[in-house]
C-alpha positions as CSV (number, residue, x, y, z in Angstrom):
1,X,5.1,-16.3,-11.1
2,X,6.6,-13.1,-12.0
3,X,6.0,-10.1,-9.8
4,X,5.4,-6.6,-11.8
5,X,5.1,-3.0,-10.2
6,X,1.6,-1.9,-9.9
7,X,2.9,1.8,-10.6
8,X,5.0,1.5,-13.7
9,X,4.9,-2.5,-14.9
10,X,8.6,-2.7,-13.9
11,X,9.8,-6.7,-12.9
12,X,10.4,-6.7,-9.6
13,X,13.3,-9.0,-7.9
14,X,11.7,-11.7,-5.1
15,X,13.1,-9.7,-2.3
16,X,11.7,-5.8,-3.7
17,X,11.0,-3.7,-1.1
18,X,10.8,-0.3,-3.2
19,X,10.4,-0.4,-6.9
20,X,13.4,0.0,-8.6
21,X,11.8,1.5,-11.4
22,X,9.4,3.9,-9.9
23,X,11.1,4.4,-6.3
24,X,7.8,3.3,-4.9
25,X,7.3,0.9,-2.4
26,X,6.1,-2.3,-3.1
27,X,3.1,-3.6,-0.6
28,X,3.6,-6.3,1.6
29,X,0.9,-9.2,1.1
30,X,-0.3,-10.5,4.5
31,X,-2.8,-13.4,4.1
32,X,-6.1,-13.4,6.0
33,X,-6.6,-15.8,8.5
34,X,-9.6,-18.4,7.4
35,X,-12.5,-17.0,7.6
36,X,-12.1,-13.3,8.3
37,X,-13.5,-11.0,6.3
38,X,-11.2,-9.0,4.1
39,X,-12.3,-5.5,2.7
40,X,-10.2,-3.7,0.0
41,X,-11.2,0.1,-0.6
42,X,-9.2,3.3,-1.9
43,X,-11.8,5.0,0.5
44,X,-11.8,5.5,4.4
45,X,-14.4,3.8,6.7
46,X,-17.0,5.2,7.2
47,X,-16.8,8.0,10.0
48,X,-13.2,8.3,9.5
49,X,-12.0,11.9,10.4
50,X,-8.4,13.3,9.3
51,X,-6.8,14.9,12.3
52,X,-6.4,18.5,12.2
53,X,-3.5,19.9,10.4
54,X,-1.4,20.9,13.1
55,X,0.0,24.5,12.7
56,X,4.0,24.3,12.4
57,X,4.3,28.7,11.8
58,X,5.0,29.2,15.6
């Protein structure tokens, strides 16, 4: 099975750990354990605060 960027389409070598298309870096697919429960989302959990931007002007 061939293994594409999912930023730009580019084939990727086995052993890609950035893109070398894009420059992006290419997740790492870990396997669940059985049975665990595996959610996939773009957003945060629910109750999920950022931290404060901390003010670097000092």
């Amino acid at each position: 099975m061939d293994n594409f960027c999912r930023y730009c389409g580019t084939k990727l070598p086995s052993d890609a750990v950035y893109c070398p298309g894009c420059g992006k870096m290419i997740p790492i697919e870990i396997p669940a354990p059985p049975g665990a429960t595996v959610i996939i989302s773009d957003e945060p959990p629910e109750g999920f605060m950022m931290p404060p931007e901390k003010d670097l002007k000092k």
